[in-house]
N, C-alpha and C positions, 0 to 999 in steps of 0.2 A: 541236799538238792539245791541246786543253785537256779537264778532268777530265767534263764531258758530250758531249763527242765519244765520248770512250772506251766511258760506259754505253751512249750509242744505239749505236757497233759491237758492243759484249759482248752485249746483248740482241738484236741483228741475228744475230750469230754463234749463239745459243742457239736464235733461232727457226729458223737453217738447220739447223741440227743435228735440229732435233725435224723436222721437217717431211722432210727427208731421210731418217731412222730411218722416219717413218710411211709414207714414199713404196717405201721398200725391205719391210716388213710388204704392202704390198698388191699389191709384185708376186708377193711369194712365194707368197701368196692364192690370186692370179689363176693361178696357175704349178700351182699344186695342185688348184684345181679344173679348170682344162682336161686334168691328167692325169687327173684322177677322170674327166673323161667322155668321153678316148679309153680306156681303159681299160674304159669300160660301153659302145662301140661293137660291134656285132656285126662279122664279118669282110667280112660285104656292106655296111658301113653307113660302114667306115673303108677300103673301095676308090675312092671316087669322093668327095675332100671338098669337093667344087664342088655337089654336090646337098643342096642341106636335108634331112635326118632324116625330117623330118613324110612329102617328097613320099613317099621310099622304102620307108615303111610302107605306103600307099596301094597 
């Protein structure tokens, strides 16, 4: 393996690293706003989560 091998794996290895970091940030996101909005379900709203919100306002 010679000496530009090595930069495209180190810059391979850098881009998984960041993209891995950024991919764990938006699960946690995602993780945090689905509890924000069981959290603002009413008790009728979070019995049945097979029904859209919208219908059960109606």
């Amino acid at each position: 393996m010679d000496f530009t091998d090595k930069l495209r794996l180190r810059g391979q290895a850098e881009e998984d690293r960041f993209f891995a970091e950024l991919d764990r940030q938006l699960i946690k996101a995602m993780h945090e706003h689905e509890k924000q909005e069981k959290d603002n379900l009413t008790p009728e709203e979070s019995a049945d989560p097979g029904i859209p919100s919208d219908i059960k306002r109606k």
